[in-house]
N, CA, C and O atoms as a MOPAC input file, in Angstrom:
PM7 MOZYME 1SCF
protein

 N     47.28700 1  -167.60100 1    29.95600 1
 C     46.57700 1  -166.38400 1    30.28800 1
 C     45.07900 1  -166.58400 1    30.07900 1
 O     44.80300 1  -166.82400 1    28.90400 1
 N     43.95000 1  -166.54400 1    30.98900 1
 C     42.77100 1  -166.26000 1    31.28900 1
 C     42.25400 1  -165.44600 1    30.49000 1
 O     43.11200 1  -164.60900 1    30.20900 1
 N     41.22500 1  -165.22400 1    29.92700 1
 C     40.76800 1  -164.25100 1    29.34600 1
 C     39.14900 1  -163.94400 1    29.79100 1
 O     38.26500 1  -164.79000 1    29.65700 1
 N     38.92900 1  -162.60700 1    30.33200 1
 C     37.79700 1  -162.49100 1    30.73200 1
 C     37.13300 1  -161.60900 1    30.28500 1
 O     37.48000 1  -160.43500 1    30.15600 1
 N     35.43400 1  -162.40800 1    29.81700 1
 C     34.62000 1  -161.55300 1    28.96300 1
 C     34.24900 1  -160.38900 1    30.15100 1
 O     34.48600 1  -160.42900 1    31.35900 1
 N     33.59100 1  -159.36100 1    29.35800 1
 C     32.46600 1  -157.84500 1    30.12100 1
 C     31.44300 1  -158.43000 1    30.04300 1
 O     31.11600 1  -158.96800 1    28.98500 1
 N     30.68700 1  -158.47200 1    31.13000 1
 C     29.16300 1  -158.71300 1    31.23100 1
 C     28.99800 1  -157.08100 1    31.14300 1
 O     29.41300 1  -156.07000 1    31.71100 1
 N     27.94500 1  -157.55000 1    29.84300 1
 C     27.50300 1  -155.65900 1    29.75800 1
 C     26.80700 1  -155.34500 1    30.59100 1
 O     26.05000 1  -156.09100 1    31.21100 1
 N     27.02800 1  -153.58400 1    30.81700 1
 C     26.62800 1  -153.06800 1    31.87800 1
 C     25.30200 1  -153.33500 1    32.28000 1
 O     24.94100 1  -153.64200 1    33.41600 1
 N     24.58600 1  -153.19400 1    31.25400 1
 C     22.94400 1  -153.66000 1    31.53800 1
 C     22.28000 1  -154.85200 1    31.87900 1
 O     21.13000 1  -155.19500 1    32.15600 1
 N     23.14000 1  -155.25200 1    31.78900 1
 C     22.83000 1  -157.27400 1    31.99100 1
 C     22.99600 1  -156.85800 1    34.16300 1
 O     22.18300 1  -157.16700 1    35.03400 1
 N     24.64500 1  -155.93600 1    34.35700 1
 C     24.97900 1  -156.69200 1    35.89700 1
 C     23.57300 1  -156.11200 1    36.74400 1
 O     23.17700 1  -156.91500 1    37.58900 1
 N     22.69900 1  -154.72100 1    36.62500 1
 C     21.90300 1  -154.48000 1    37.61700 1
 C     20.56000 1  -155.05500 1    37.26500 1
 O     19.55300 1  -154.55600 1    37.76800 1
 N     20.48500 1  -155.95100 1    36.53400 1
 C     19.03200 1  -156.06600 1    35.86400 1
 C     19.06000 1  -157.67900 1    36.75900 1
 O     19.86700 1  -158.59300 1    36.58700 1
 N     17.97400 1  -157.63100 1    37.66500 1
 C     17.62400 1  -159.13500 1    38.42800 1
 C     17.21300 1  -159.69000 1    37.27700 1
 O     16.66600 1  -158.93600 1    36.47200 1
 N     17.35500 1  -160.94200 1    36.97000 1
 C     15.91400 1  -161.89500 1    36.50600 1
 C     15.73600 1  -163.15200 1    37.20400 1
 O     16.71000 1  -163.41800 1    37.90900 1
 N     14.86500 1  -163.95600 1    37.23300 1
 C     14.33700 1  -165.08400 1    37.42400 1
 C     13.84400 1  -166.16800 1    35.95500 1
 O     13.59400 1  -166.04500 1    34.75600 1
 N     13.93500 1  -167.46600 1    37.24200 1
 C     13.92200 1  -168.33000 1    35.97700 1
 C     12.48100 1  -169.25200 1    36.71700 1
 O     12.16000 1  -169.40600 1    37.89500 1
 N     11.90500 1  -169.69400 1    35.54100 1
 C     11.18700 1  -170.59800 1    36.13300 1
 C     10.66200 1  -171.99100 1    34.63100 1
 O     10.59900 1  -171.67900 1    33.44200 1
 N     10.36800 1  -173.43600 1    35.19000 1
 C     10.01900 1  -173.76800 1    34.54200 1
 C      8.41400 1  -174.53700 1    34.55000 1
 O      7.78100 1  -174.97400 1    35.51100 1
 N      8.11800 1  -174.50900 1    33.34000 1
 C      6.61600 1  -175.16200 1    32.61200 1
 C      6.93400 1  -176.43700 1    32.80400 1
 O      7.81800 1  -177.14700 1    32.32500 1
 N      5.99200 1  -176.64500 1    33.66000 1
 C      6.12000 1  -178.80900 1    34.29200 1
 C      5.42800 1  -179.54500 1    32.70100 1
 O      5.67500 1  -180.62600 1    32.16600 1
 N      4.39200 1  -178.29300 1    32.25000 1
 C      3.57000 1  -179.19300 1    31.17500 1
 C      4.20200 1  -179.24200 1    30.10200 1
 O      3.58200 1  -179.85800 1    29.23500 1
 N      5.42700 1  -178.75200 1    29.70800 1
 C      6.40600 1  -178.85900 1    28.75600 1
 C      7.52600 1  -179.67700 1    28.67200 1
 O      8.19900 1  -180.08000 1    27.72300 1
 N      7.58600 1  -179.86300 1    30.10200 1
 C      8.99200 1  -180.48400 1    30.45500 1
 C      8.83500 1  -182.04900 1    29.86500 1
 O      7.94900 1  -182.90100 1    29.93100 1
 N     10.00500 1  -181.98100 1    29.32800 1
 C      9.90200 1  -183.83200 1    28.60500 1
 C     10.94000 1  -184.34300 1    29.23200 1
 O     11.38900 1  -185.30200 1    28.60300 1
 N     11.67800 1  -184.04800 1    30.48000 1
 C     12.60800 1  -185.14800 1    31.45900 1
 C     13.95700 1  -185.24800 1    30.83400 1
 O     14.50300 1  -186.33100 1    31.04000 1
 N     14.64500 1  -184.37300 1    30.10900 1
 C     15.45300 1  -184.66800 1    29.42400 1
 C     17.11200 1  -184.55200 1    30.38900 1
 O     18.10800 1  -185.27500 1    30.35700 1
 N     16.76800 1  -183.23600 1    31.22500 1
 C     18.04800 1  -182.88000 1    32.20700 1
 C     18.84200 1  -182.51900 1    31.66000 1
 O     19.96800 1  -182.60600 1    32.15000 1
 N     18.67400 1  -181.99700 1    30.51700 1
 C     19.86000 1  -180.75400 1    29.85400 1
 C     20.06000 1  -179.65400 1    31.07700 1
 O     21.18600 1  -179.41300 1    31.51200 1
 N     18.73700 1  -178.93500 1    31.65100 1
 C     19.22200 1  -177.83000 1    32.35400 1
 C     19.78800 1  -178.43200 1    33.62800 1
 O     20.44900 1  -177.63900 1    34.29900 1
 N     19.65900 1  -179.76100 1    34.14200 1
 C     20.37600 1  -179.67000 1    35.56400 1
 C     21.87400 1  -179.83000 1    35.19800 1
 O     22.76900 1  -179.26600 1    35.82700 1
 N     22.12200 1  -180.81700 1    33.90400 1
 C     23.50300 1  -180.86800 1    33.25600 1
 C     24.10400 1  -179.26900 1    32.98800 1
 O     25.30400 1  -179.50600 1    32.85000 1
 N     24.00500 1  -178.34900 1    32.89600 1
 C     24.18900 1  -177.18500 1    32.44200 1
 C     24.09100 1  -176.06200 1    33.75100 1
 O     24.85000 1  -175.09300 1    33.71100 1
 N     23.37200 1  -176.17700 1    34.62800 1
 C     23.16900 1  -175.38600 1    36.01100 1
 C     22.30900 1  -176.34400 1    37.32200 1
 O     21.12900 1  -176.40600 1    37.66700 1
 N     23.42700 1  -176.93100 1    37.74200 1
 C     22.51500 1  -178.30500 1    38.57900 1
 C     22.79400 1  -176.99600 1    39.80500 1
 O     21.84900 1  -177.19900 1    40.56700 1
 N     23.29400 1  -176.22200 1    40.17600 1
 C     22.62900 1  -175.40000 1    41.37300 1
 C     21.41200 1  -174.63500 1    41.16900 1
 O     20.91000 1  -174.06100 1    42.13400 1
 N     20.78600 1  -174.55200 1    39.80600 1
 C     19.19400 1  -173.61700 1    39.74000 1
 C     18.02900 1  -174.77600 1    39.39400 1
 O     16.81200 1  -174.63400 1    39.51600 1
 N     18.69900 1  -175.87400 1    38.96300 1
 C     17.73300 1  -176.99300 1    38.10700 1
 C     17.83300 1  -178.54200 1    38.83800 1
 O     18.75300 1  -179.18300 1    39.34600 1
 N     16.60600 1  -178.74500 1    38.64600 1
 C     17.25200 1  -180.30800 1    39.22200 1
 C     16.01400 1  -181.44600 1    39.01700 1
 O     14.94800 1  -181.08900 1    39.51600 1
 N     16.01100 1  -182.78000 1    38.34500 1
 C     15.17000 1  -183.77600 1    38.36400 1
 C     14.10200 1  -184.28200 1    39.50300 1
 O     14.84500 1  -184.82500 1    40.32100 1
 N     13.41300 1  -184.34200 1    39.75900 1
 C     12.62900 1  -184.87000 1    40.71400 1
 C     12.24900 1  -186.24900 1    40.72700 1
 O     12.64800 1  -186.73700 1    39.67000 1
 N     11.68800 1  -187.07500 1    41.39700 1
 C     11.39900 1  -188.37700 1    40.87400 1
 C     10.18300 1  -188.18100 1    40.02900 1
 O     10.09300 1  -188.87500 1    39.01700 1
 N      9.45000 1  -187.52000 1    40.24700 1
 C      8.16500 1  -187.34400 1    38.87100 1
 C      9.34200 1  -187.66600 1    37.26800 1
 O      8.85400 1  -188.29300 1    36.32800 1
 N     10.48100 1  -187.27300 1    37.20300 1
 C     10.97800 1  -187.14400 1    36.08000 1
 C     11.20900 1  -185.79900 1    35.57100 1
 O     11.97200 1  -185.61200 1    34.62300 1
 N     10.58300 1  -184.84700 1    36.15700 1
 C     10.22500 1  -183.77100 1    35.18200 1
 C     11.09300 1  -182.46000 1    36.20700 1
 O     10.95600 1  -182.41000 1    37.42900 1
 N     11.88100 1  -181.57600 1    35.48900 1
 C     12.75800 1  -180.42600 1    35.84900 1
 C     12.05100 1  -179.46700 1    37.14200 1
 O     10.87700 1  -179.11200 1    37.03300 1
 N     12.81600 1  -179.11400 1    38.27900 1
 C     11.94800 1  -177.99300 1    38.61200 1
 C     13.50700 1  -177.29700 1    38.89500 1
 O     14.56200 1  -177.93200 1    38.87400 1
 N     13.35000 1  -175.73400 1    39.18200 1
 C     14.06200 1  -174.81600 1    39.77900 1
 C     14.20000 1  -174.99400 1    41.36100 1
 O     13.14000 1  -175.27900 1    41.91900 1
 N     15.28400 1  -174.87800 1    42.14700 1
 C     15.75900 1  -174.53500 1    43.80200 1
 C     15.83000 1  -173.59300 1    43.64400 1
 O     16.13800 1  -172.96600 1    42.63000 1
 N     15.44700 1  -173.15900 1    45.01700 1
 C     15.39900 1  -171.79900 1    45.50600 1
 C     17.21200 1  -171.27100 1    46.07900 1
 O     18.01200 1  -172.05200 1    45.56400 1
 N     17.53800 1  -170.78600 1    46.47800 1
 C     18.81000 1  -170.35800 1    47.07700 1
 C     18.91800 1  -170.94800 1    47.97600 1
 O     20.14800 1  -170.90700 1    48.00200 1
 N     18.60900 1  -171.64300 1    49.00300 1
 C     18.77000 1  -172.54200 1    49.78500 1
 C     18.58600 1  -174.02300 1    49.38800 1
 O     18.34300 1  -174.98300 1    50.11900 1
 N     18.71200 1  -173.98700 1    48.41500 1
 C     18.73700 1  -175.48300 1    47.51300 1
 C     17.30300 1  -176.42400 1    47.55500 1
 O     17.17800 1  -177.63500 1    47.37300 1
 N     16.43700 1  -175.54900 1    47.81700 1
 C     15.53200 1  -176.49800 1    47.92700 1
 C     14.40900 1  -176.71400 1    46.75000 1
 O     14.15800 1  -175.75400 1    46.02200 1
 N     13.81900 1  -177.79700 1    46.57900 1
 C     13.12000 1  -178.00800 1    45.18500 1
 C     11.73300 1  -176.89500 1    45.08800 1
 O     11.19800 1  -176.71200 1    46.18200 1
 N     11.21800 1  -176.27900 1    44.11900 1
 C     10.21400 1  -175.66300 1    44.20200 1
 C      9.20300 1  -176.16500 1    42.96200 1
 O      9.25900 1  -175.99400 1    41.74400 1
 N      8.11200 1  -176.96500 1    43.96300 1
 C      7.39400 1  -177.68300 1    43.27500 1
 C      5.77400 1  -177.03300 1    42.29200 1
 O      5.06100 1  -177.44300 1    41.37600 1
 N      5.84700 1  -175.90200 1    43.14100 1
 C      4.25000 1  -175.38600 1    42.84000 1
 C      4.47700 1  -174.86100 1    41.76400 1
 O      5.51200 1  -174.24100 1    41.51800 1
 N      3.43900 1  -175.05800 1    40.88800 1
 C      3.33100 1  -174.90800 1    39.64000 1
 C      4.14300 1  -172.96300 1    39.26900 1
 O      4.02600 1  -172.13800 1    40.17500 1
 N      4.72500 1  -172.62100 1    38.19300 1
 C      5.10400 1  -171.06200 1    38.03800 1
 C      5.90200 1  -170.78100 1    39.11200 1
 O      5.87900 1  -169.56600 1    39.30400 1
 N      6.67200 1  -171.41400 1    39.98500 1
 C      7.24700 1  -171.24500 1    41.05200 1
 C      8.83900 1  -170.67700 1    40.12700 1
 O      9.40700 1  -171.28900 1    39.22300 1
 N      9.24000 1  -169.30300 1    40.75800 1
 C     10.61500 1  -169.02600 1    40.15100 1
 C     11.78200 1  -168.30800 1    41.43900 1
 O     11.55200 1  -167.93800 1    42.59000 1
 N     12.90600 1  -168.32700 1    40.72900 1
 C     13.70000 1  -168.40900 1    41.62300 1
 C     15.01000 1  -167.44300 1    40.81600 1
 O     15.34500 1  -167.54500 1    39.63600 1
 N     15.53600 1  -166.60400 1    41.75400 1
 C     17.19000 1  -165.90900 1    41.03600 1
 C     17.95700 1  -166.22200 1    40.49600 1
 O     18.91000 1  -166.78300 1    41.03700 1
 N     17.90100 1  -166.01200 1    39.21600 1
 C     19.17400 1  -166.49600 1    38.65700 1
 C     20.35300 1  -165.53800 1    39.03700 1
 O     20.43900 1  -164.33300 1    38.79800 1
 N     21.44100 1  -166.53300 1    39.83000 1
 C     22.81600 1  -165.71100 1    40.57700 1
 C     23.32500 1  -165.23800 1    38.83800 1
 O     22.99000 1  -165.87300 1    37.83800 1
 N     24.14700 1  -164.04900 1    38.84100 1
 C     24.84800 1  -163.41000 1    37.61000 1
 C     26.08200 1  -164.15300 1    37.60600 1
 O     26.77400 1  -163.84900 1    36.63400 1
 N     26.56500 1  -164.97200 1    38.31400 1
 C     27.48200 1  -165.77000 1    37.63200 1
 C     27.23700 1  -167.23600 1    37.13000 1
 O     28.06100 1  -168.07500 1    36.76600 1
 N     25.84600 1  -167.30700 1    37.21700 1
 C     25.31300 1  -168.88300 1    36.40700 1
 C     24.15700 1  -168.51700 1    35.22400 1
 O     23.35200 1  -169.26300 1    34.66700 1
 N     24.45200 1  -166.76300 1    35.03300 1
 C     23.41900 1  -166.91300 1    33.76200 1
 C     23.69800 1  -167.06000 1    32.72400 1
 O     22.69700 1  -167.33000 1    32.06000 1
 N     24.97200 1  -167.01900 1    31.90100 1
 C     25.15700 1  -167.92000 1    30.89000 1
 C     24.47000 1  -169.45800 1    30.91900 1
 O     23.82900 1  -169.96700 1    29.99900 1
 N     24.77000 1  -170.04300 1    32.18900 1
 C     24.34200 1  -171.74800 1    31.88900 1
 C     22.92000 1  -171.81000 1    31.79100 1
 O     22.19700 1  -172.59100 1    31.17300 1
 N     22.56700 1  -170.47200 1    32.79200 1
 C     20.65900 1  -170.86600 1    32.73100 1
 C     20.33800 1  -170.65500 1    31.53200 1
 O     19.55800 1  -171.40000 1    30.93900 1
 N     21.05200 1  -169.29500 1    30.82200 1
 C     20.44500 1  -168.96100 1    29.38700 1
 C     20.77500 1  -170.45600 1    28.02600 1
 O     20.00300 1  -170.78800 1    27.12700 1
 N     22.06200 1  -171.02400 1    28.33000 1
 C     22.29400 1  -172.05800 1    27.90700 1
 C     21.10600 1  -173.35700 1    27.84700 1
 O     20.93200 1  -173.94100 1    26.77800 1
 N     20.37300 1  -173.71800 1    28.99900 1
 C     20.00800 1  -174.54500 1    29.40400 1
 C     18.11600 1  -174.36500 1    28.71400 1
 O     17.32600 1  -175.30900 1    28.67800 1
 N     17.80600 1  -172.97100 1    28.26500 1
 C     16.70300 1  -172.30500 1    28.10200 1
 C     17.15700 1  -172.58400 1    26.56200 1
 O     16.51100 1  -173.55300 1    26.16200 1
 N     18.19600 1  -171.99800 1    25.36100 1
 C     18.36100 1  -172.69300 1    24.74900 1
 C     18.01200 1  -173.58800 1    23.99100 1
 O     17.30300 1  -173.47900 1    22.99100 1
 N     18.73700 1  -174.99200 1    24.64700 1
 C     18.72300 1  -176.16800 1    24.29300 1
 C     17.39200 1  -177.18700 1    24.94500 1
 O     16.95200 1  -178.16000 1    24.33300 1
 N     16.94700 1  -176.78400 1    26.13100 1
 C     15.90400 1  -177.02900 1    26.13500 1
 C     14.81700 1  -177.89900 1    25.40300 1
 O     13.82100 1  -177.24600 1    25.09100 1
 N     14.79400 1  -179.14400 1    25.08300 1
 C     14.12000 1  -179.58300 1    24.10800 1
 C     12.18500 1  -179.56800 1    24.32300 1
 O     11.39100 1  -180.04100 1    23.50900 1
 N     11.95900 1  -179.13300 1    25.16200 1
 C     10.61500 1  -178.91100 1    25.69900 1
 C     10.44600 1  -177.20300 1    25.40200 1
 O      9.35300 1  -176.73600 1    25.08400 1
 N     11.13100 1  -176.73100 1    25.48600 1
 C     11.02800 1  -175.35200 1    25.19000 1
 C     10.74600 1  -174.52600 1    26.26200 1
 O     10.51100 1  -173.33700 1    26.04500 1
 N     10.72700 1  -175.19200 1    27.94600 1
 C      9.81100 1  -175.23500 1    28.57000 1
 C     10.57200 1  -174.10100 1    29.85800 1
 O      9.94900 1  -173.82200 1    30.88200 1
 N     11.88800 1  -173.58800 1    29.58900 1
 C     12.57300 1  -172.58400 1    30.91300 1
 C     12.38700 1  -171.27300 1    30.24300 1
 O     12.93000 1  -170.97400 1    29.17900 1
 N     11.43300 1  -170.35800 1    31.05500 1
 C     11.79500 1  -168.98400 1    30.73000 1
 C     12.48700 1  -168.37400 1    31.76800 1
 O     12.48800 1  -168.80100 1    32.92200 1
 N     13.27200 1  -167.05600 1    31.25600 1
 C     13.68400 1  -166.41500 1    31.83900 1
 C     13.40800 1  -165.11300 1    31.92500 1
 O     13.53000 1  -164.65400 1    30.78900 1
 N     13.07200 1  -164.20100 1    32.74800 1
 C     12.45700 1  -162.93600 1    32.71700 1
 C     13.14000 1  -161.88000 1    33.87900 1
 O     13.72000 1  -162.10500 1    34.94100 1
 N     12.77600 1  -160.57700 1    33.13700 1
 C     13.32400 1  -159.74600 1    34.49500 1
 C     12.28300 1  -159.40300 1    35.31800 1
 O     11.09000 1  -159.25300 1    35.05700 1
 N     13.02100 1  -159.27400 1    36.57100 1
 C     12.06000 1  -159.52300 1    37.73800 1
 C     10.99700 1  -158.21900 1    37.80500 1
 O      9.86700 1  -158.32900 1    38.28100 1
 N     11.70500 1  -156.58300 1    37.08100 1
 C     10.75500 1  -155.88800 1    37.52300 1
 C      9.87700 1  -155.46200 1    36.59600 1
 O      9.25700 1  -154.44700 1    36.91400 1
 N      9.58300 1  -156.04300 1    35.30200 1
 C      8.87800 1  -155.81900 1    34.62500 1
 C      8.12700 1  -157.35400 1    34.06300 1
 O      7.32700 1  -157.35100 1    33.12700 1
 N      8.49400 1  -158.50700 1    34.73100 1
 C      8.50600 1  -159.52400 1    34.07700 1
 C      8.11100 1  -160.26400 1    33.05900 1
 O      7.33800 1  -161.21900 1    32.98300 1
 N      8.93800 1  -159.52000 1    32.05300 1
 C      9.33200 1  -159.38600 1    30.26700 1
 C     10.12700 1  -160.59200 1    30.48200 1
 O     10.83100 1  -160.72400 1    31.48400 1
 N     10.01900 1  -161.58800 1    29.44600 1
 C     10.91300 1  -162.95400 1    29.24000 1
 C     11.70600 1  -162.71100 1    28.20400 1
 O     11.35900 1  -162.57000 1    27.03200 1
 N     13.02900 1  -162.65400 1    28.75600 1
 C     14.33300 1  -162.07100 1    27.53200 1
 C     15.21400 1  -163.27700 1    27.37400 1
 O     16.35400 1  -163.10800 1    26.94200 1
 N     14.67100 1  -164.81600 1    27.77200 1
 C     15.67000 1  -165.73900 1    27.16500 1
 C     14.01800 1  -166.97000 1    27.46600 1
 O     13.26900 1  -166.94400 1    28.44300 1
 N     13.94500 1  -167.80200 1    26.36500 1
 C     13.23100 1  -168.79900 1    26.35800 1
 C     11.87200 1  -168.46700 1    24.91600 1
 O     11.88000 1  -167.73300 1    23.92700 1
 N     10.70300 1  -169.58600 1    25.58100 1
 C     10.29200 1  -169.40500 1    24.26800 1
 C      9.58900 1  -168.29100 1    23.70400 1
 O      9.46000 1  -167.92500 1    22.53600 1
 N      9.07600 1  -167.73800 1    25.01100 1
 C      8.11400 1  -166.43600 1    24.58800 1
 C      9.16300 1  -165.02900 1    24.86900 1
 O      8.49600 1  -164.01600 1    25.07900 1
 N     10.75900 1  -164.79900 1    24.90900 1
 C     11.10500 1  -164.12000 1    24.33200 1
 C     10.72000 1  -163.50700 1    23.01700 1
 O     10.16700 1  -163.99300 1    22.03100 1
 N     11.13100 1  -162.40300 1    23.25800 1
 C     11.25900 1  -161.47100 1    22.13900 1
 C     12.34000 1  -161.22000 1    21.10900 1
 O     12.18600 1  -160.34800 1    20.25300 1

């Protein structure tokens, strides 16, 4: 038997976005190991976010949706993070409620 958590109510209508700090990033690939559809290595070495059409988004502060069924891994990946370097924020106030300048 399966057991399935409640995403609380306030978490399902609340958008956020994720984006990461290139000048933090130390190449490690925890977050593409953890959400390789939002994260992914570049040959520079260093993490960036895809957009929904999978494509790399290179420009600096560049962010992208985190889908509600991969935000555990993004919040995971923000975490462990050894650069400190993925925030996550909601889109309409953009307050960072997982990473380093959370609250």
């Amino acid at each position: 038997m399966t057991v399935q958590h409640e995403v609380p109510t306030e978490a399902v209508g609340e958008a956020l976005e994720v984006w990461i700090d290139q000048d933090l990033c130390t190449g490690d690939g925890i977050c593409a190991q953890y959400a390789p559809e939002v994260f992914e290595l570049d040959i520079d070495g260093l993490a960036y976010v895809k957009s929904t059409d999978d494509e790399l988004l290179q420009n600096p502060g560049a962010t992208t949706p985190v889908p509600l069924p991969l935000l555990s891994d993004v919040v995971d990946s923000a975490k462990e993070c050894p650069g400190d370097c993925i925030h996550v924020r909601r889109v309409s106030d953009r307050v960072e409620v997982y990473g380093p300048d959370a609250e």
